[in-house]
Every structure is written in structure tokens, then in C-alpha cells.
C-alpha positions in Angstrom: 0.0 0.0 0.0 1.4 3.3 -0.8 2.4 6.1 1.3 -0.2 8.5 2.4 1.0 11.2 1.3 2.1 14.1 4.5 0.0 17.1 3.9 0.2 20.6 5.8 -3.1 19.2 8.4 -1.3 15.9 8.6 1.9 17.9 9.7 -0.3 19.9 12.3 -1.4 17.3 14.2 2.3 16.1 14.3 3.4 18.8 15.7 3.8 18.5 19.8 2.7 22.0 20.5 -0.6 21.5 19.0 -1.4 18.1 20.4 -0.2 19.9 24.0 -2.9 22.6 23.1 -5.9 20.6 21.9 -5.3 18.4 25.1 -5.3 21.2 27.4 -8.4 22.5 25.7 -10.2 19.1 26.8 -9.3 19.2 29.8 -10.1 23.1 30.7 -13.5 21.9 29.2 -13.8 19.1 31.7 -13.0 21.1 34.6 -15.4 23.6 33.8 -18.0 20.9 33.5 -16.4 19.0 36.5 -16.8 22.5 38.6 -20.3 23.7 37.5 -21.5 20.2 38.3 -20.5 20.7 41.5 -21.4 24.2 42.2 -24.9 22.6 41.1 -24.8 20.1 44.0 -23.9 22.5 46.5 -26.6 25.0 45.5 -29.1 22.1 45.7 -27.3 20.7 49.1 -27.9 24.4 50.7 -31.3 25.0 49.5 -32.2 21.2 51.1 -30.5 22.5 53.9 -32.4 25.5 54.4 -35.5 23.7 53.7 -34.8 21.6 56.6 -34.0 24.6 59.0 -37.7 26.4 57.8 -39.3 23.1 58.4 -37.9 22.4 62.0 -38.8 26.0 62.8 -42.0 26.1 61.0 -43.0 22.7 63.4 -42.4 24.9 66.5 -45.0 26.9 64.9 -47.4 25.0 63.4 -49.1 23.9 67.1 -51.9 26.0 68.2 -51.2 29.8 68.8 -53.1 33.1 68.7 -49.6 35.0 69.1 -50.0 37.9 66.3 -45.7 37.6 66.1 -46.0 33.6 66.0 -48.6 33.6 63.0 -46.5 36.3 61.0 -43.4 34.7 61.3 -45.2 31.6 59.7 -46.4 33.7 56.8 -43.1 34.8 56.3 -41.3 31.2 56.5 -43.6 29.2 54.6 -43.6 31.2 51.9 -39.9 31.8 51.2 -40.0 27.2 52.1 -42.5 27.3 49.1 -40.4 28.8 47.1 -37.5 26.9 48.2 -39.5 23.3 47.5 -40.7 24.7 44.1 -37.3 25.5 43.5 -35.9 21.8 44.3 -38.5 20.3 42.4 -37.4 16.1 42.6 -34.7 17.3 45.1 -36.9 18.6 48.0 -37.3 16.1 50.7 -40.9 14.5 51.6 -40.7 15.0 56.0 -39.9 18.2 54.8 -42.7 19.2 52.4 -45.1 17.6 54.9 -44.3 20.4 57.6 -44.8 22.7 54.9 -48.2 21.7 53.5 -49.1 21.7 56.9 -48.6 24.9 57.5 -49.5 26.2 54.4 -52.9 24.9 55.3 -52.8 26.6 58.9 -52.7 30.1 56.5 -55.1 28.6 54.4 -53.2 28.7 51.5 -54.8 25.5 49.7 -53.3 25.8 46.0 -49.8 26.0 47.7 -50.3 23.4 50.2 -52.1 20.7 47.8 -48.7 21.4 45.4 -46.4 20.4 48.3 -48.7 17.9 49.2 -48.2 16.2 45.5 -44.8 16.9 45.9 -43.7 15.5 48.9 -45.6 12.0 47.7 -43.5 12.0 44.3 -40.5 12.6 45.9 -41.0 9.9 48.8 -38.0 7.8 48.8 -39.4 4.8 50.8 -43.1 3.0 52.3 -42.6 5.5 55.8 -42.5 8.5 53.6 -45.0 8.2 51.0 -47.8 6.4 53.1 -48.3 10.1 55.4 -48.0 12.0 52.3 -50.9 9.8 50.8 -53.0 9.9 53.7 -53.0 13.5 54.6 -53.5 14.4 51.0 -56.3 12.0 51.0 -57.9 14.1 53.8 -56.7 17.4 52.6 -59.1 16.0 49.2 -61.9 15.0 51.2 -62.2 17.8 54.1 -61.3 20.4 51.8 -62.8 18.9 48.3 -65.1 21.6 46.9 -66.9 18.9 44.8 -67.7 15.3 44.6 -64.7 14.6 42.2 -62.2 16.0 44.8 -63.8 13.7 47.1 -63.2 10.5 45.1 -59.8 11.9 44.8 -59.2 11.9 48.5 -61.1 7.8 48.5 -58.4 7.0 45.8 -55.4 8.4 47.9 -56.1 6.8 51.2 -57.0 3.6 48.8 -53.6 4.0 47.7 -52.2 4.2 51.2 -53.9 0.8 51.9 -52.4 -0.7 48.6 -49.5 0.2 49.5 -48.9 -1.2 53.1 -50.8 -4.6 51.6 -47.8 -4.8 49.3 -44.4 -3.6 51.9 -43.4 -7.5 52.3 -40.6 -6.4 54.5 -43.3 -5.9 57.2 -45.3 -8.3 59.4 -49.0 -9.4 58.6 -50.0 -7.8 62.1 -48.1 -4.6 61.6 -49.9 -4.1 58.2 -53.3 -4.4 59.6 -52.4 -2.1 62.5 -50.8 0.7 59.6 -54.0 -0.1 57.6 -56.4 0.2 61.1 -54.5 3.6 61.3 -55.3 4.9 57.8 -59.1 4.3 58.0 -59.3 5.8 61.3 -58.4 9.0 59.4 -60.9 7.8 56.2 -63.3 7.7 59.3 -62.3 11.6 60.5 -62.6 12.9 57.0 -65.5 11.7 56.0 -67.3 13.0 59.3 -67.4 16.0 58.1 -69.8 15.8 55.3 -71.0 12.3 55.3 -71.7 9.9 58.2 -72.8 6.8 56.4 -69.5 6.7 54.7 -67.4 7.1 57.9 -69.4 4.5 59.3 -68.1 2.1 56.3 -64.7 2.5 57.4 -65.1 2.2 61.2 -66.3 -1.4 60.1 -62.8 -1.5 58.4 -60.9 0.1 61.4 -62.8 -2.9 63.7 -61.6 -5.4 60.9 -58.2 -4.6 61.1 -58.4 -4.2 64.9 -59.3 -8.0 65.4 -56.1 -8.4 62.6 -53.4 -7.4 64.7 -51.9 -8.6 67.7 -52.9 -7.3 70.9 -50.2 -4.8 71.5 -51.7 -2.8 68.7 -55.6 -3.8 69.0 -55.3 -2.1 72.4 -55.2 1.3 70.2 -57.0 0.7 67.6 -60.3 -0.7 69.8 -59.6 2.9 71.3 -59.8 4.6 68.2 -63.1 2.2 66.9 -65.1 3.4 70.4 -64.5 6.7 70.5 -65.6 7.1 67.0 -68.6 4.5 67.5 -69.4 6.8 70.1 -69.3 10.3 68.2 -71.1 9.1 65.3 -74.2 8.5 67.0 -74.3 12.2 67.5 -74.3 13.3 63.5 -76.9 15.6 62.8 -77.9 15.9 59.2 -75.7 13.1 58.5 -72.6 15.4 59.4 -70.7 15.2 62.8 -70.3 18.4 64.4 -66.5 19.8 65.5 -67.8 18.9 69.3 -68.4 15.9 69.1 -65.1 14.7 67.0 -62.8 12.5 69.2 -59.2 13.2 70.0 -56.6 12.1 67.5 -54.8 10.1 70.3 -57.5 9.0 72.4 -57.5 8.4 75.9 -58.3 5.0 78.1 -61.7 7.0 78.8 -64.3 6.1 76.9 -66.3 9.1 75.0 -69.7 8.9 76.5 -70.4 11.7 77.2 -69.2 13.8 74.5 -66.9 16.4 75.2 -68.0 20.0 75.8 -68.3 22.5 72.8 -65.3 24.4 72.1 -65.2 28.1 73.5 -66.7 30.8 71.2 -63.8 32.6 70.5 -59.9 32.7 70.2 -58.2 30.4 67.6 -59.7 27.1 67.4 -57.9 23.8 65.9 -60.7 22.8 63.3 -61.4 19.7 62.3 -59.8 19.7 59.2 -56.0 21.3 61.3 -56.9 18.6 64.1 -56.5 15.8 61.0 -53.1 17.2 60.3 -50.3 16.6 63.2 -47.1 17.8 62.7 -43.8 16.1 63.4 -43.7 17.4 66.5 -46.6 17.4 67.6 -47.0 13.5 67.2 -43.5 12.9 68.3 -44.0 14.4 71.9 -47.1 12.5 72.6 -45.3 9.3 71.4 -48.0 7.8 69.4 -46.9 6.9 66.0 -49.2 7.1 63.0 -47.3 4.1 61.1 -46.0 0.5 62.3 -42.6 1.3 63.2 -39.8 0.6 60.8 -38.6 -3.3 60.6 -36.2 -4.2 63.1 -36.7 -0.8 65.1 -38.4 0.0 68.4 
């Protein structure tokens, strides 16, 4: 085969000091890419990081409070955390977003807090994350549906919650009926608003899943079953007034008689706040709204 014959390009690429330059063109190129990459994932890590910060403070917030400073100072946080989560987009984490939506609810907020609500249930990384996040925007759909069809919606989330603890093989039959026992006794509460037939059909479900478990857990969830046995006889219209909705963490007492009306003025934790305890809140009274996580106490 003949020579190729050596042209002036041919030459070029010969030549050491423009093999040295192309090469260190390359490489400037992939440190630039190298270093925005990583200016990206810091930017991200800080606005997770003061996500977090809002949420913890917006928690200390979010209980019950007619302080004029307290409520401002939650205006102010959960909007710039809104902004923050709409910013992260796939990046924000769920615990977090829950805190939010919570309080974006508390300043009644609904567009923003249904938005977080959706977001913190796509981003769930795990069965402890997304179950909440489906069964509060269940009741968030229900309580706060302004029709029928955002009703259904809420029915299909918490159906989606029970789906989904059916199918976590990683934890025991009896835990999955206690988790499940859990999620209708919040089908029960939202429906009580606005239709006592249907909460009714799910306190049959919350008594099913009671005689499921074993009897560590039935002991709450009997609680749960006559307290609510108990309120529902008192729906009026087929709609349970606030007065006569049970604690979320009922007591040993029984509720009969129903608990005085709640005074006429001040800042009152409605129904629809009541169904939605932060972090905190359930944290402190030590009553977890999920089986705990496999091999923990």
C-alpha cells in the first residue's frame, strides 16, 4: 500500500505543541464541566439545607397559637419554604414538604399546600415516607374537596395508602393491619365532616383490622373504633359536628359523654387542622401514626 502522502493538516497534528494545546483544551472543558456540576450540587445541598432549617422552625410553629408575632413569622417562613421546595422540584425532601403543607394549610393557602402535598408523595423515597404523604393528601381531598370529584380523589389516595402497606413485604401481617387500622381511622375523620354513612363504612374497616393485629396494637385501635362508635351516633344531618369529634390520640376513657363544645372565640384547631399533626406534635405524645420501621423499636 502506498504512502499517504504528509500534507500541511497531517503535519499539524504532528506537531507536539498543538497536540499539547488541543489536550489542554479538553481538559479546561472538563474542569469547567467537572466544577459547574459541583457548584450545582452545592446550591441544591444548601437550599435542602435550608428547607430543613424552615421546616424544623415552621413545626415549633405550626401547634396551636393566637400569638400575632408567632402567625406572622409563619407567613413569612412558609412562603420563602415554598419557594424553596418549588425550586428543588425532585430534590426537596418528603418530611420536609409535609411540615410545609401543613402549614400552608394553617394560612389557608390550599393551592400551595395541595402542590407540596403532591410533591412531597412524588419525591417519597421509601413506604414511611409516601404512606403520610398519601394519607393526609387524602384528607386534605376530602375535608377540603369543593366537589364530589375531589372527594373521590381523597377515596383513591387513602385507597392508595392501603395498597401500599398490603404490598411492603418487609413488614409483618399484624403490623400491616395495624398501619392499615391507622389509615381508615383518618378515612373515618374525614368523611365526618360531610357524610356519616361513609365514615361508618370504614369504622367497620378500622374494627376489621383491629381483630387483625396482635394485641399490642388492637389495644389502640379498639380505642380509636369506640370513641368514634361513640361520636357518630351524635351526627346531625348526616354530618358530625366539631364537638363531638374525638381526639386524635385517644384516651383510656371512653367518650360517653361527649366532650363540651369548644369556646366561642380565640383560635380554634378545626377539624380539618386537628386531622393534620405535625412532626412534633405526634413525636411528643409518642403515638406513631405508622407500624414502626422493621427491626426498630
Amino acid at each position: 500500500m502506498a504512502d499517504e502522502p504528509i500534507t500541511e493538516t497531517t503535519r499539524s497534528w504532528k506537531a507536539p505543541s498543538v497536540f499539547i494545546a488541543v489536550l489542554a483544551l479538553i481538559l479546561s472543558l472538563v474542569t469547567a464541566l467537572i466544577s459547574a456540576y459541583t457548584a450545582y450540587r452545592k446550591d441544591i445541598h444548601d437550599r435542602q439545607a435550608e428547607l430543613s432549617d424552615l421546616a424544623e422552625k415552621l413545626a415549633e410553629l405550626n401547634v396551636l397559637t393566637s400569638d400575632f408575632n408567632k402567625l406572622s413569622r409563619r407567613g413569612v417562613l412558609s412562603k420563602r419554604g415554598y419557594s424553596i421546595a418549588r425550586e428543588l422540584g425532585e430534590s426537596a425532601r418528603s418530611p420536609d414538604l409535609m411540615v410545609l403543607a401543613e402549614s400552608l394549610i394553617k394560612l389557608y393557602d390550599y393551592a400551595a399546600a395541595r402542590k407540596t402535598m403532591e410533591q412531597a408523595i412524588n419525591v417519597s423515597q421509601d413506604f414511611f415516607e409516601k404512606l403520610p404523604a398519601l394519607r393526609v393528601l387524602a384528607n386534605f381531598r376530602i375535608v377540603y374537596g369543593d366537589t364530589e370529584k375531589d372527594r373521590e380523589l381523597g377515596d383513591a389516595y387513602y385507597q392508595q395508602a392501603i395498597s401500599l402497606a398490603d404490598n411492603f413485604k418487609e413488614m409483618p401481617a399484624a403490623e400491616i393491619a395495624y398501619t392499615n387500622g391507622l389509615t381508615h381511622q383518618m378515612w373515618v375523620r374525614s368523611w365526618a365532616k360531610w357524610n356519616c354513612n361513609k365514615s361508618k363504612v370504614h369504622l367497620d374497616q378500622l374494627q376489621y383490622y383491629s381483630n387483625s393485629t396482635n394485641e399490642f396494637n388492637k389495644t389502640g385501635l379498639e380505642h380509636y373504633f369506640t370513641a368514634w362508635q361513640a361520636a357518630l351516633t351524635h351526627c346531625v344531618g348526616n354530618q358530625l359536628p366539631f364537638n363531638f369529634y374525638p381526639s386524635i390520640y385517644p384516651s383510656d376513657e371512653p367518650l360517653d359523654p361527649p366532650p363540651p363544645p369548644p369556646p366561642p372565640s380565640g383560635f380554634l384547631l378545626s377539624p380539618e387542622q386537628d386531622n393534620l399533626p405535625s412532626v412534633r406534635k405526634a413525636t411528643e405524645l409518642g403515638k406513631p401514626l405508622i407500624a414502626p420501621r422493621p427491626g426498630r423499636k
